[in-house]
N, C-alpha and C positions, 0 to 999 in steps of 0.2 A: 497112690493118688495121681491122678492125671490132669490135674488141674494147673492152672496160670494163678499165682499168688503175686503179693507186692513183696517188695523187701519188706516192709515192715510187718507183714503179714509172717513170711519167711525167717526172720530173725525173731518173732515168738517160739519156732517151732524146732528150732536146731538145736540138736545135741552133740556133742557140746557145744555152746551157744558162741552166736556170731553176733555185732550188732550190725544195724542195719547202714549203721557207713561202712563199716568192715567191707560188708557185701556191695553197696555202692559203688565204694574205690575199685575192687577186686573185677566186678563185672564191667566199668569202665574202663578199667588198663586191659581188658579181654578185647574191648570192642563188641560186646554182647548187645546186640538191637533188643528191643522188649516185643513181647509177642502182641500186646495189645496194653491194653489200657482201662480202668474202674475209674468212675467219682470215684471221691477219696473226701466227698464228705463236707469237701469247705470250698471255697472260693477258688478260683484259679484254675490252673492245670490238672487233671483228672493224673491219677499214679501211676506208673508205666508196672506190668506185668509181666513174669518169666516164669517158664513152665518150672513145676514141683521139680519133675526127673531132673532139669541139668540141675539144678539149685543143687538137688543130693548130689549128683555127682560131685560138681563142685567143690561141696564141705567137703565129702569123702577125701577127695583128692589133697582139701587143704589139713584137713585137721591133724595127720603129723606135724606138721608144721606150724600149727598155732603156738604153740609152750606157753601155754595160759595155764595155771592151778585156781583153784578157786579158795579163798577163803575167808570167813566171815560175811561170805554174800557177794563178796568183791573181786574181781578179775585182778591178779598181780601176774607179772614177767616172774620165774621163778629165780631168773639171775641175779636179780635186786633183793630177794631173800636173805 
């Protein structure tokens, strides 16, 4: 896909799933600019956009390092297990 998504667009589509502050914090401690910008539908500020490719990179990059299991629908730390 070649395409500019929003976070929240992007965190419907990640496997295994990120939420879309995950990804907010994560591209703001990066310094990541957004490529453009969508209304978004309501009032305000239109939602900053970032290309599909880094986004995968990205997750790729992080998700050894997530240590999220999933169960019963729910994200838990496995160490609290």
């Amino acid at each position: 896909m070649d395409a500019a998504l929003t976070l929240a667009e992007a965190a419907q589509i990640l496997d295994p799933p990120m939420t879309e502050r995950q990804l907010r914090a994560i591209i703001g401690a990066l310094g990541w600019q957004s490529a453009g910008t969508r209304p978004s539908g309501r009032r305000g500020r239109p939602a900053a956009t970032y290309p599909w490719q880094q986004i995968t990179e990205l997750h790729a990059a992080l998700v050894p390092w997530l240590g999220i299991t999933y169960r019963n629908g729910h994200a838990t730390h496995p160490v609290t297990q």
